[in-house]
C-alpha positions as CSV (number, residue, x, y, z in Angstrom):
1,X,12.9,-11.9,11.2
2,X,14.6,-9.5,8.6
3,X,13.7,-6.2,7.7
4,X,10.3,-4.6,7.9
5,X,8.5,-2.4,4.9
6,X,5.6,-1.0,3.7
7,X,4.9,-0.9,0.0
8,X,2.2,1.9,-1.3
9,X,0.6,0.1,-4.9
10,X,-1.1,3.3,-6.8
11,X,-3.1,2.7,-9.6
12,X,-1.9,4.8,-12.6
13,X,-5.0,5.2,-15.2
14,X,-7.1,7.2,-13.0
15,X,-4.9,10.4,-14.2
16,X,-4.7,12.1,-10.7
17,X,-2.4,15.0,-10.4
18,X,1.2,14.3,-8.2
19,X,-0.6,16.2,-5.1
20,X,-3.5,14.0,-5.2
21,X,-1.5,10.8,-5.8
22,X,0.7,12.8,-2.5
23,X,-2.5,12.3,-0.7
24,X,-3.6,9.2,-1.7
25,X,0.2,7.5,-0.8
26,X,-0.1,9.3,2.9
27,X,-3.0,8.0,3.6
28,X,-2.1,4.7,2.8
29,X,1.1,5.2,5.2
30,X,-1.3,5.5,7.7
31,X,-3.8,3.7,7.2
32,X,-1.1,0.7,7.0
33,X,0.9,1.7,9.7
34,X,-2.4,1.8,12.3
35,X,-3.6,-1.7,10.7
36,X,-0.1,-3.2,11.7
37,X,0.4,-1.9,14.9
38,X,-2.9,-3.4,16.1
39,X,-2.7,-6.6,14.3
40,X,1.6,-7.5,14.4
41,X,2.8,-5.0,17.0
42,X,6.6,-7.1,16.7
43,X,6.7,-6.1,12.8
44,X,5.3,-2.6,13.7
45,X,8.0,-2.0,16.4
46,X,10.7,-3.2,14.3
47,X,9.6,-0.9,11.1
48,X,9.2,2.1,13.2
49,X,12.6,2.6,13.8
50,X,13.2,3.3,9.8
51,X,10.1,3.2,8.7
52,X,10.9,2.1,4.6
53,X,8.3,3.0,2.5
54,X,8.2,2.0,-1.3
55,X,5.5,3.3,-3.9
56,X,5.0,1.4,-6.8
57,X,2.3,1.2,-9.7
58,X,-0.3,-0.5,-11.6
59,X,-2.1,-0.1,-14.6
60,X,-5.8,-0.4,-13.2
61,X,-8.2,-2.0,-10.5
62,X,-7.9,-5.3,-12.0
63,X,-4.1,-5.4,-11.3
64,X,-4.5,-4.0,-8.3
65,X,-6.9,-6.6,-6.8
66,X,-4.6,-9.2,-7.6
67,X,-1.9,-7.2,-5.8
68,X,-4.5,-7.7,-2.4
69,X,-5.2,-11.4,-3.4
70,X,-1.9,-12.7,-3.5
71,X,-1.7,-10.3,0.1
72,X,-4.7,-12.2,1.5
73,X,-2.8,-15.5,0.0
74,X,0.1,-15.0,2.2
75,X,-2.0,-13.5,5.2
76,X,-0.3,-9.8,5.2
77,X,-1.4,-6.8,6.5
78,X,-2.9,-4.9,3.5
79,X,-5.4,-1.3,4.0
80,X,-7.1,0.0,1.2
81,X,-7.6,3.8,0.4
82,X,-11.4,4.8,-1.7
83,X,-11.3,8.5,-2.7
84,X,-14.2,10.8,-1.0
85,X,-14.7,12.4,-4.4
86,X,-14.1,15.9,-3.5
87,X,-11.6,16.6,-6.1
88,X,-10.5,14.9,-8.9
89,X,-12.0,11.1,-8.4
90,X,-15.1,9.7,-8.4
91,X,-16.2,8.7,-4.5
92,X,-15.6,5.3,-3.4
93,X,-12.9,4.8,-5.7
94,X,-9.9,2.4,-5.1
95,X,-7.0,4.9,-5.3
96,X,-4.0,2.5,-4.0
97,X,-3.6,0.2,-1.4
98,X,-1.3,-0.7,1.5
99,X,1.1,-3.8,2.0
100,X,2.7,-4.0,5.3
101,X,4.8,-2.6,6.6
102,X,5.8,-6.9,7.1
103,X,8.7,-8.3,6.6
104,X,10.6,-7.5,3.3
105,X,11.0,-11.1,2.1
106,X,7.3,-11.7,2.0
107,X,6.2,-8.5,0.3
108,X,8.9,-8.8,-2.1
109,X,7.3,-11.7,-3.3
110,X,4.0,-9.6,-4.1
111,X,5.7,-6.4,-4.9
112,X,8.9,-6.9,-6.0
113,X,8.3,-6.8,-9.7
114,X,6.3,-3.8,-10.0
115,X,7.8,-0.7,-11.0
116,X,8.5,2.2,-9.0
117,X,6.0,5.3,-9.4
């Protein structure tokens, strides 16, 4: 099957501060991780034992939703994180989302052109 990773997409104009982007990343871990090991318990066993994470970044919302289309396209595990609105965000805004973790090949071919945050 190959390897197994998780790649964190954060958008980058909503100006949050490098402990609410920490937030925002972690949450996606998890939220990822749980989707995963309901839904592909094989890839979740297999990532769990390094557990590679990635964060990359987008310019906006628009990018970002065409990060989850091409995901939905190739029928991989994506979880979305929207911001309460207790600090620096408006609530019920898209912060970053989740791909994986799945295998590396397939992400790679959503992800693997994005620069690293």
């Amino acid at each position: 099957m190959g390897d197994i990773k998780q790649v964190i997409v954060v958008r980058t104009d909503l100006d949050m501060g490098k402990g609410k982007i920490a937030a925002q990343v972690g949450h996606a871990c998890v939220l990822g991780a749980e989707h995963v090991r309901k839904s592909h318990p094989e890839w979740y066993e297999q990532w769990w034992s390094g557990q590679e994470k990635v964060v990359v970044r987008v310019s906006g919302i628009n990018a970002l939703d065409e990060i989850k289309r091409h995901a939905i396209d190739l029928n991989l595990p994506w979880s979305e994180v929207t911001d309460a609105g207790h600090t620096q965000i408006a609530p019920g805004t898209t912060t970053c989302i989740s791909i994986g973790p799945a295998p590396e090949n397939l992400v790679d071919k959503i992800t693997g052109d994005l620069k690293l945050l």
